[in-house]
N, C-alpha and C positions, 0 to 999 in steps of 0.2 A: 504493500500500500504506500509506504514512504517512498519507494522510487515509481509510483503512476505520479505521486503529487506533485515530485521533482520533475519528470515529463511536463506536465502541464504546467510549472512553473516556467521550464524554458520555453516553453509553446508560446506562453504568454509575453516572456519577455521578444521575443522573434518576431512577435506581431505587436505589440506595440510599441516600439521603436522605430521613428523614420529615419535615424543620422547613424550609419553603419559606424562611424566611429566610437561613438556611445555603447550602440548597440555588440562591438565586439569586446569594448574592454569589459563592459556587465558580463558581456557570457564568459569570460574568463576567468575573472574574479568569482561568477557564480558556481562553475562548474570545480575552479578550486577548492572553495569552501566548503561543498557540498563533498569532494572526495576525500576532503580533509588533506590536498597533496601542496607540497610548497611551491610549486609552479605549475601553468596553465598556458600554454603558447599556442597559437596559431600560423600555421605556414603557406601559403599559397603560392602557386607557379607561377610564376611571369613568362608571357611566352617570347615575350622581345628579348628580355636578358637571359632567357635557357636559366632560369638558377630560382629554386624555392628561397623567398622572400618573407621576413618574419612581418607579419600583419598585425600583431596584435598582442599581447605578454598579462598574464598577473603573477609577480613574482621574480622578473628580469627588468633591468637594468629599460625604463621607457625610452631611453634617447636609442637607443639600438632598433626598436620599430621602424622600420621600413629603410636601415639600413644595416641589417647582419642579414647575408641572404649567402647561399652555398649550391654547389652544383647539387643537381637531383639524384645522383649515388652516394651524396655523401653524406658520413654520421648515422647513426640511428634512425633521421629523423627519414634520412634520404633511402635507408631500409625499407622504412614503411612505404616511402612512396613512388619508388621503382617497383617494391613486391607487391606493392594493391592492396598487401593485408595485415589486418591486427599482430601489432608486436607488446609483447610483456619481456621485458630484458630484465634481468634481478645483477645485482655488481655492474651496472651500464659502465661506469670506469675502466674497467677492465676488459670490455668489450673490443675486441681488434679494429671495429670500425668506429668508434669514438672520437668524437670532434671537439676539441673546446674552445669556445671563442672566447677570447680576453675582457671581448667589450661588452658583453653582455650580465654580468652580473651572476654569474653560475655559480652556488656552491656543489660542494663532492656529492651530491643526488645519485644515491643507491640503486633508487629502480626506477626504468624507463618507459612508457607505456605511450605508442602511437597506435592513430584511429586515422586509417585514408580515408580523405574527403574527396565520394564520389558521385557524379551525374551519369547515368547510363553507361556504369563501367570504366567512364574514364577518369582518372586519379587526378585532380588538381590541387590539393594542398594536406597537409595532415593537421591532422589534431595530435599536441603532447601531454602529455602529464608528466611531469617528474616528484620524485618524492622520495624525504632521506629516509625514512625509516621503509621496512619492504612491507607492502599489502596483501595480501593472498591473493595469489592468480586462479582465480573461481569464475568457471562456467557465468555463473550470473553479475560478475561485474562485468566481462568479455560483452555478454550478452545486451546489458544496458549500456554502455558505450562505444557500442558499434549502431544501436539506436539514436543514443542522441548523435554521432556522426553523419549518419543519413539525416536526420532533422536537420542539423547546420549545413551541410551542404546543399541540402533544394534551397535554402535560405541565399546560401552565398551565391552558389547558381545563378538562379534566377531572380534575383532584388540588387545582389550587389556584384558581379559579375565582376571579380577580383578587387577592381580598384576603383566601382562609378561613383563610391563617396565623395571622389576628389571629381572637382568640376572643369573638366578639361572642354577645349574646345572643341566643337562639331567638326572643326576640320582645320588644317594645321595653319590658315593665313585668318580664322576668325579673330574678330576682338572679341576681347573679353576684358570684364574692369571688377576687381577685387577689392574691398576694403577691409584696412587692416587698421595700425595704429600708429601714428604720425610717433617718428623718433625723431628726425632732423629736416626741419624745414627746407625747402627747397623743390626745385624743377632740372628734372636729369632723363634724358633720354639716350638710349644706348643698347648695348648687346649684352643681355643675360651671359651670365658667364658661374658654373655653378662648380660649388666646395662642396665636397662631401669626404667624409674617413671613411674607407673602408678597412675591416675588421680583417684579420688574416686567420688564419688558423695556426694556433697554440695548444698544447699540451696540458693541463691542469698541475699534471704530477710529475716531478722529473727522476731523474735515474742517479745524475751527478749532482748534486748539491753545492758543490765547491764550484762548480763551472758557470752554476744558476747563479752561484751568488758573484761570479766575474762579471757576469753578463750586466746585472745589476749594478753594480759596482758599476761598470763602462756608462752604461743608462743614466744615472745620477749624475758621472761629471760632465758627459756630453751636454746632457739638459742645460747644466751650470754655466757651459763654457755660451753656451747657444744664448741664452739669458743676457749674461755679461757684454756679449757682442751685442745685444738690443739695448743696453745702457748707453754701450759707446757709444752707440749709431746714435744714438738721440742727442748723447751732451756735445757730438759732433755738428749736428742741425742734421744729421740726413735725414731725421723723421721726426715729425711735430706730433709727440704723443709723450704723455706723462710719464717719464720713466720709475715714480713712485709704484706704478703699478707692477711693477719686473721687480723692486726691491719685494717688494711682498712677496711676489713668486719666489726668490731666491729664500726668503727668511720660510716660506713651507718646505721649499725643497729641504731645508736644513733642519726646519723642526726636529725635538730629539722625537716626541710621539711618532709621529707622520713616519718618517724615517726607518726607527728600530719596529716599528710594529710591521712595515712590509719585509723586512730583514727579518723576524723573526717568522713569516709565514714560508718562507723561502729555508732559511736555516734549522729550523725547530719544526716546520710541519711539514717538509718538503714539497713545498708546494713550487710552482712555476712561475718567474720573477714577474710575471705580463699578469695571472692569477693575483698574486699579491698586491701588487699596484695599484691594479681595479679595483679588487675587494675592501682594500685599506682605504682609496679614493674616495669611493661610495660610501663608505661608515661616516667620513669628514662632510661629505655633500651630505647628506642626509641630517645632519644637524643642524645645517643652515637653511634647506628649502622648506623646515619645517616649520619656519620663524612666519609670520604675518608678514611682518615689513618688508616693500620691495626690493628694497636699498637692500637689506643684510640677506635676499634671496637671494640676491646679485651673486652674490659674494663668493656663493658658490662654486662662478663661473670661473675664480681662479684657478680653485682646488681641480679642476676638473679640463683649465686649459693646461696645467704641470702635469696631470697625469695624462692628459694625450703626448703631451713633448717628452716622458717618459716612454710611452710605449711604443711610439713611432721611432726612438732612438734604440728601441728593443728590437723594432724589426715587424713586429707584430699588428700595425694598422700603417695605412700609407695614405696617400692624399694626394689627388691630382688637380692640377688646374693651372690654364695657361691663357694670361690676360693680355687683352689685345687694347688699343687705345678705345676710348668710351666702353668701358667694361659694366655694367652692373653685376655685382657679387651679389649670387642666392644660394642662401645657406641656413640649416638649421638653426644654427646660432651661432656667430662670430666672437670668438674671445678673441682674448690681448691679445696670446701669440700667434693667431692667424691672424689680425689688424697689421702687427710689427711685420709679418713677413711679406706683406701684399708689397706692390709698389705700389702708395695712394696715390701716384701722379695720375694710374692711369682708370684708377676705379673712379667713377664718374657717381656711382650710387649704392646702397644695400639695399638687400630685400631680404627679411630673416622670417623665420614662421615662431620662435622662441627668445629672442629677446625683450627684454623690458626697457621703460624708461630710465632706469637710472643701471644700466648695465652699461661696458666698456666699449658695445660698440657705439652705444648712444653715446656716451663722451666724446669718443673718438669723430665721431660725425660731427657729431654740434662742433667740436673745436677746426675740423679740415673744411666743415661749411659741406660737407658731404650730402644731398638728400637721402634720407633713408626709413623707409616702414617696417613694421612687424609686424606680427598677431596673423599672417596668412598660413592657413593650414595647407599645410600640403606643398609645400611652394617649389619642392624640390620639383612634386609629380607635373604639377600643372602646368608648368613652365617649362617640361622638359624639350620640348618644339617650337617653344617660342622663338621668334626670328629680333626680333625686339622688342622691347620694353619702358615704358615713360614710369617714373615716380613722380606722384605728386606728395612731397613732403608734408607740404598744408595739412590736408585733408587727410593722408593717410591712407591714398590709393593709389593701387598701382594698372596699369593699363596693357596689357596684351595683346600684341600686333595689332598698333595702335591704328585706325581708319586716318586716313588723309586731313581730315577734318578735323579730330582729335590733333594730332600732329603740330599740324600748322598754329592751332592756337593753343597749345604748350608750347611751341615753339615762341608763339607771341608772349608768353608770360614769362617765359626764361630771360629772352629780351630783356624785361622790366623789369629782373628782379638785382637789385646794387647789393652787391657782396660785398663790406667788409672786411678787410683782411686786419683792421685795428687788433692788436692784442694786449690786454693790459696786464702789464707782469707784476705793477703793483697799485693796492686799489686808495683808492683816496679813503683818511679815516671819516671823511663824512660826503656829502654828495650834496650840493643845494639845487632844487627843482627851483621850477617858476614858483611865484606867490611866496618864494622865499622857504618853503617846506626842507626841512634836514634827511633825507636817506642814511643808515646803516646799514651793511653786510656783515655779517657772521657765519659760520660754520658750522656744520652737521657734520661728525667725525665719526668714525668706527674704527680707528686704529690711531698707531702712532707716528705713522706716517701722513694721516691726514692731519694730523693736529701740526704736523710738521708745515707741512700747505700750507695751512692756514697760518700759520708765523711768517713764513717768505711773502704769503699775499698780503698779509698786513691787517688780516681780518678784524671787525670792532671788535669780537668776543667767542666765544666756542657757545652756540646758543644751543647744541646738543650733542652729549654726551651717549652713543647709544651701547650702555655697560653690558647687555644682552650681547651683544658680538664677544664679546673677551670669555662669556661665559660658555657659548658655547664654543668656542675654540681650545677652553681649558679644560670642560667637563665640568658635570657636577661635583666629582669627589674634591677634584683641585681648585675649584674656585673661591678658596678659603679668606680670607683678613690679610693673611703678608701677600697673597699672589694679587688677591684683588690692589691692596694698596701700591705695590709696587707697578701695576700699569698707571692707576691715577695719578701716582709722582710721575712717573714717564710723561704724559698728556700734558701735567702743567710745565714740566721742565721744557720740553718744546716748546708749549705754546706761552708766552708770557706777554702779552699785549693788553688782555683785557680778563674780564672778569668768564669763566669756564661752568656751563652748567649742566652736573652728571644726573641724566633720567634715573633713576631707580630702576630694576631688573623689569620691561615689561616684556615679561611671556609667558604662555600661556602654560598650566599645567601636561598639555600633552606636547611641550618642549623640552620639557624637564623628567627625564625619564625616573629621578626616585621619587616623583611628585604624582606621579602618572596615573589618569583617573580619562577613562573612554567620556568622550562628551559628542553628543551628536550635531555642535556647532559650535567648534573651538574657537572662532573667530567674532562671538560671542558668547561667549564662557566664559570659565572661569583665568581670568587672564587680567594681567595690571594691578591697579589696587585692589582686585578684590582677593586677586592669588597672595598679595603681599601680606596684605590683612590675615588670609587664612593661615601664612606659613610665615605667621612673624618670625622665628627662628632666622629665617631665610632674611628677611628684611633687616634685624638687626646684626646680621653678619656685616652685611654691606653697609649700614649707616657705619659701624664699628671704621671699617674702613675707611670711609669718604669723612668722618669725624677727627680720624687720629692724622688727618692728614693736615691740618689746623694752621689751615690756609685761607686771608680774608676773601680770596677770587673764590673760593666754590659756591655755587649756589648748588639747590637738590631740586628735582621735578619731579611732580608725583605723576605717573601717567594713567593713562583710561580710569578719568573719576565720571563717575558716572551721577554720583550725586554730593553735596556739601558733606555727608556723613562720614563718607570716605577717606575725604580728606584732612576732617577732622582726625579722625581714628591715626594716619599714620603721622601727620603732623604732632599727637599728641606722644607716640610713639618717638619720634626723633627728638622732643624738648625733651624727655625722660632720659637718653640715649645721652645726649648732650650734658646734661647735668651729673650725672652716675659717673660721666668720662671728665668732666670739670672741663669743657671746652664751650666754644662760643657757639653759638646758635647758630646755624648759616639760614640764608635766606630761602625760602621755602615755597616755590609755584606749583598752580593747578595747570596740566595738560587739558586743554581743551579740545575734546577731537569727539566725544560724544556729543552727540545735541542737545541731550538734556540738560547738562551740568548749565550749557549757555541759556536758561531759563532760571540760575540761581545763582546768579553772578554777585546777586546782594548781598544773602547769605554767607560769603567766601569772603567779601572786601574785608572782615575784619583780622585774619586768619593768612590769607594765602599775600604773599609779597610782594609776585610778581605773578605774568601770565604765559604762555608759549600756546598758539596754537596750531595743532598738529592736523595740518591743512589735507594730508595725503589722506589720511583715517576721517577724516569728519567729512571730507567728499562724499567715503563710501557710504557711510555709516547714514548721511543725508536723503541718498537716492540710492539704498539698500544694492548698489553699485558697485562692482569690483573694474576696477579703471584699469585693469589690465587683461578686462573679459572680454573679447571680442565681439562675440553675439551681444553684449547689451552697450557696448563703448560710445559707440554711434547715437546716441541715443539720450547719453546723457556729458556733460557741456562742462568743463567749471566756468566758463562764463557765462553761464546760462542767466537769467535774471533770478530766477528764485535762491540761490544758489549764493550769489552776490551780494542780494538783497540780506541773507543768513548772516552774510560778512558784513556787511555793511550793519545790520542790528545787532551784534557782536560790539563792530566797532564803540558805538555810539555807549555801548553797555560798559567797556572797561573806559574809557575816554572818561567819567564821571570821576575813577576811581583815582584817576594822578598814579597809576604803579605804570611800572614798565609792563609791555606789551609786545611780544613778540610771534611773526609769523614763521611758522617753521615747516619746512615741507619744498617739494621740488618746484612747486609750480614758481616760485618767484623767477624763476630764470625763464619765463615764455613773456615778450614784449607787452602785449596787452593784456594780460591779468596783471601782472607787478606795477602797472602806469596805473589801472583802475585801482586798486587796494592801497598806490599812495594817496593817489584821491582821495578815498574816504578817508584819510586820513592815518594810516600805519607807513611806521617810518622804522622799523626796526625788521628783518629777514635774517632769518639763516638757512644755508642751500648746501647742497654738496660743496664741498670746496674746492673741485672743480669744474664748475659750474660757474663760481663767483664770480671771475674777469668777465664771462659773457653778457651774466645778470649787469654789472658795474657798465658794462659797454653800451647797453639797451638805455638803460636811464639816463645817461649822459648823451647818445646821439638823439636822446626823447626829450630829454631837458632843453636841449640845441633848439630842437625846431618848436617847440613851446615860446619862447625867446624870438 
């Protein structure tokens, strides 16, 4: 009876789903859970590249979907689907026809179980399962998953016929016009030119140990040297891109964690140097994509462009691509070190299907004036015939063998658009607009290298501190009073200009894995002050910290208050902390990024010191909006009036109160929101700190023509 209900559970899900991309990650996640097995993949044939192509994973490494793909004899999986028939493998590792791909996220999986997915005999993909512990190989599971195979295959068959998710043209000279998500303004038209890794074949296990660990060994200093030569090149002028961002690489590569822990899966579990790398890789990603914040999702993207410069120097993924003059680059996602390697003279544009806004390639663009969009699914497939391609930066769309017409007037807007090439390497400590109004910039930091920036640029203040990066970087066990304190002296000793304000830990309990409690909407849950409140333990470690550091510059931010209560509760927490420690009181602000709190602004004025508000969070949180969702993006504005209007009744609300007042969030660096919000009257920002010369450039050539 429990497996008809599961039948008719996937019947259901099969039929109602219209976006086969949805619809395949549920059924593998579904079918997972149901066999209780640790991985769930899908494979499908491609009949233009001859090579079974992974479609779809629960359980592997997502960035590897739709590009770990193997000839159809190979591995296990290519067992099942040259033989047409049901495979149960028990030790699949040891299996003589065993494949491991490096980039996929594979642990040592025991036992192998494929199901051909077929229409009338003929085999076009398989279904996997893998799983470490071994299941009984019985008649009656054989039986129900050779069923639900035929189920998913009339499905694949006939609704989704390999690849019709992805919305390719009717014929290879159609337009077609896609909207995604504006990263760098501008108008570029050119020739698609597409980056992609491909995966090689690796070994899990090796034989020699000592030879695995040379190879490695080779791997780490080649990375290094490769690194070092991207510094040069930049403090040379050959390439206008932030060399802070390669010290960080270097300071991972060198990490003792990072480091001895894939040394140690290589040395102590003999595992295979390309295995380790990933595996260790992915534990480090995996800590930061869990974060809210877009910025410290980013962050990610480092960890994760070291281990591909690690594994391509292993031998084990390679990467092609060969740019001709007006190039557009489409790519999954562009890190630093594919940025650094490109020549930018000749890349004209990007088009990424996973980048965000405050990721490297976005910096990188905004600073070379490059146009470039995100958020397009598929972009590798859809694109793969394209003859040419226009970006509209603006908007946030891109255009596909653009019609004559299109053309010609992108052609006229390109025309009209005046680049810039001003760069300001140091920012003035104040800014005067027309009507005589004062501008500040300040700094949004996650390490100590931005707090480093932001001293070279000159910044009025470090107006956020976001102490949740260092935590997950260190772990929960390590992130104790000496280790915490000893980055916050790092932060001020770099940055000594103005006055530095450290957020308190905002995240959420299903970031903090000994905190760890299932919530069915973490991103409203239990997270910010109300997680601090619950695990004051946790909160007075870090006051402890940020206290003995008894320095007049620190100010403390409480984040996601959601009502006066909150804030009370941890402010009274911190004057008790302060007193017990016999030190001075530091100044103490409410993060405003919920909307509610901005309907009790009155209640606070006696209490809270100062203000910050956290413009990215209160966007969403406004218009129940995630700004980096592409299905609803379009749709919702931060210029919108309502929106503005929220800022503007904000404004008018602390403006009573005579405290400082600060906007904090990326948008201050887009021309006409930051001109509208001096308007009403805010004169205090803090942005990425590489960000700031552009924001500082905007308001001064805004000021000009004001004047």
């Amino acid at each position: 009876m429990e497996n008809l209900k599961f039948l008719s559970d996937i019947t259901n899900l099969l039929l109602n789903f219209d976006s086969s991309k949805n619809v395949l990650n549920e059924l593998t996640h579904s079918l997972a859970k149901y066999l209780s097995s640790e991985v769930c993949s899908i494979y499908i044939y491609d009949e233009n590249k001859e090579m079974l192509v992974l479609k779809a994973t629960y359980g592997l490494n997502q960035a590897s979907v739709g590009n770990v793909s193997m000839l159809p004899e190979e591995g296990l999986t290519g067992i099942t689907f040259s033989s047409g028939d049901y495979q149960f493998i028990a030790n699949a590792t040891k299996h003589p026809k065993f494949k491991y791909f490096p980039g996929i996220g594979e642990e040592p999986f025991n036992t192998f179980i494929g199901i051909p997915l077929k229409k009338q005999d003929e085999t076009f993909g398989v279904l996997v399962f893998q799983f470490i512990d071994n299941p009984e190989n019985s008649n009656v599971l054989k039986m129900l998953l050779e069923t639900i195979g035929n189920m998913i295959s009339g499905f694949l068959k006939n609704h989704i016929m390999l690849t019709s998710n992805i919305a390719r043209p009717q014929n290879y000279d159609e337009e077609m016009v896609l909207q995604g998500i504006p990263i760098s303004e501008g108008i570029s038209i050119g020739k698609p030119v597409h980056m992609v890794y491909h995966f090689l074949d690796d070994d899990s296990k090796v034989k020699d140990v000592e030879k695995e660990e040379e190879r490695l060994k080779y791997s780490f200093d080649k990375t290094k040297n490769e690194i070092m030569t991207v510094i040069n090149n930049i403090d040379s002028g050959n390439l206008r891109i932030d060399k802070e961002i390669f010290h960080t690489h270097l300071m991972i590569l060198s990490d003792g964690s990072f480091r001895d822990d894939i040394f140690h899966h290589v040395l102590n579990l003999g595992r295979s140097a390309a295995y380790s790398i990933r595996h260790v890789s992915d534990k480090f990603i995996e800590r930061f994509k869990k974060i809210d914040d877009p910025y410290l999702k980013e962050r990610a993207a480092d960890i994760e462009d070291v281990c591909n410069r690690l594994l391509k120097n292993l031998g084990v993924i390679e990467r092609h691509i060969s740019l001709e003059k007006e190039s557009i680059i489409v790519s999954n996602q562009l890190g630093p070190g594919d940025t650094a390697s490109l020549d930018l003279s000749k890349v004209k544009g990007i088009v990424t299907e996973n980048d965000g806004q405050t990721s490297h390639m976005a910096l990188v663009a905004k600073g070379m004036g490059i146009p470039a969009v995100s958020g397009i699914e598929h972009v590798i497939d859809i694109t793969e015939y394209a003859k040419d391609l226009i970006i509209d930066g603006y908007e946030g769309k891109i255009i596909i063998n653009p019609s004559e017409a299109n053309r010609n007037k992108y052609l006229s807007m390109q025309s009209q658009v005046q680049i810039s090439g001003v760069t300001i390497e140091k920012l003035p400590r104040e800014i005067v607009c027309h009507m005589g109004r004062k501008v500040y910039l300040g700094a949004n930091v996650a390490s100590i290298l931005d707090a480093d920036k932001a001293q070279d640029l000159g910044a009025f203040d470090i107006g956020l501190v976001r102490t949740e990066i260092f935590y997950l970087a260190e772990g929960d066990e390590n992130f104790n009073v000496d280790a915490q304190k000893k980055i916050y002296q790092s932060i001020l000793s770099k940055y000594t200009k103005g006055p530095v304000t450290f957020r308190l830990l905002d995240v959420g309990a299903d970031k903090m894995e000994k905190y760890s409690v299932k919530e069915p909407n973490p991103a409203m849950g239990l997270r910010g002050a109300r997680f601090l409140i619950k695990n004051e333990n946790l909160l007075e470690t870090q006051l402890e910290a940020l206290l003995d550091l008894d320095d007049s510059r620190v100010k403390v931010l409480v984040p996601f208050v959601a009502k006066p209560e909150e804030f009370y509760r941890i402010k009274d927490i911190i004057r008790k902390k302060a007193e017990k420690m016999r030190v001075s009181m530091p100044p103490v602000g409410v993060m405003i990024e919920i909307p509610s709190i901005a309907f009790a602004l009155e209640k606070l004025d006696e209490e809270a010191d100062f203000y910050s508000i956290g413009t990215n969070d209160l966007f969403q949180y406004f218009f129940a909006a995630d700004r980096n969702n592409i299905q609803i993006f379009s749709n919702y504005k931060i210029l919108s009036e309502c929106f503005m209007n929220f800022m503007e009744f904000i404004c008018n609300k602390l403006s009573q109160t005579g405290k400082d007042v600060e906007i904090c969030g990326e948008i201050a660096h887009e021309e006409e929101i930051l001109y509208r919000l001096i308007e009403m009257g805010y004169s205090k920002f803090s942005l990425n700190p590489y960000l700031m010369s552009k924001a500082s450039e905007l308001i001064i050539d805004r000021c000009k023509q004001e004047n």
